[in-house]
N, C-alpha and C positions, 0 to 999 in steps of 0.2 A: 483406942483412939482418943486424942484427946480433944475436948472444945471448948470453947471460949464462952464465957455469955455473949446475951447478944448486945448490949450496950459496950464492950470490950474495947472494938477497934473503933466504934462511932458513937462517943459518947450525947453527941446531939442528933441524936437518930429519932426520924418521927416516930418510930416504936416507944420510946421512953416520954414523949414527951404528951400530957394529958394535960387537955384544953378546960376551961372550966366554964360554967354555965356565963360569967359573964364578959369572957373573950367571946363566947358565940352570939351573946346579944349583940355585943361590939360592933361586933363584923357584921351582925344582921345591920343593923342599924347603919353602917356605912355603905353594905350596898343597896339596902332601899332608897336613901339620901341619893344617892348614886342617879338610880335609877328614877327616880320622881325629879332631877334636874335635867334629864334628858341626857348625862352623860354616860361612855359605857362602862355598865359596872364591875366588869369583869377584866381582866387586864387580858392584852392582846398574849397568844403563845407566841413559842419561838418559834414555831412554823410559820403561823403567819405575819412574824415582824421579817421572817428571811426572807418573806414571801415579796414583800414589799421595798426590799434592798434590792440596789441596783449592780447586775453581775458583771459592772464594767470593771470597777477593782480587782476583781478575781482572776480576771482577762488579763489585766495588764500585769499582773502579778507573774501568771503564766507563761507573757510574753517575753517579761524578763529574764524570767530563770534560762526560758530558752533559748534565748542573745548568749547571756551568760554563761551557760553550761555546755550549749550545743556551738558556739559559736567558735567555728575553725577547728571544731574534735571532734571526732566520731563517740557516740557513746560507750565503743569496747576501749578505745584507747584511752578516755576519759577515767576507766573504772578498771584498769590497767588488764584488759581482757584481752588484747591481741596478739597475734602470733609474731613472732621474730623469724 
């Protein structure tokens, strides 16, 4: 069997990548600043930035397709599934 190393396919992969004592004061140092100005020091995840978007886009996205797609074809005919 053969393999690869592991930096092979992703050569900027956090595995390869070692942080050094003073990136970590850095970033100490930015999120204390942070946090001693009362803002938050942590950056929001994508859960809860999606959390916070509004599902009306998604909707009308939806609606569309379905004017579009659905609109005067059946889906077998659509995807050329019907009987003759």
């Amino acid at each position: 069997m053969f393999f690869l190393p592991l930096g092979a396919l992703c050569p900027d992969s956090i595995f390869l990548q070692s942080t050094s004592s003073r990136d970590i004061r850095q970033r100490n140092e930015q999120f204390s600043s942070k946090a001693r100005a009362g803002k938050n020091p942590v950056n929001a995840s994508r859960k809860e930035r999606l959390a916070k978007q509004s599902p009306i886009p998604l909707w009308a996205l939806g609606l569309i397709l379905v004017v579009v797609i659905g609109g005067g074809t059946s889906t077998c005919s659509f995807l050329g599934l019907h009987r003759s």
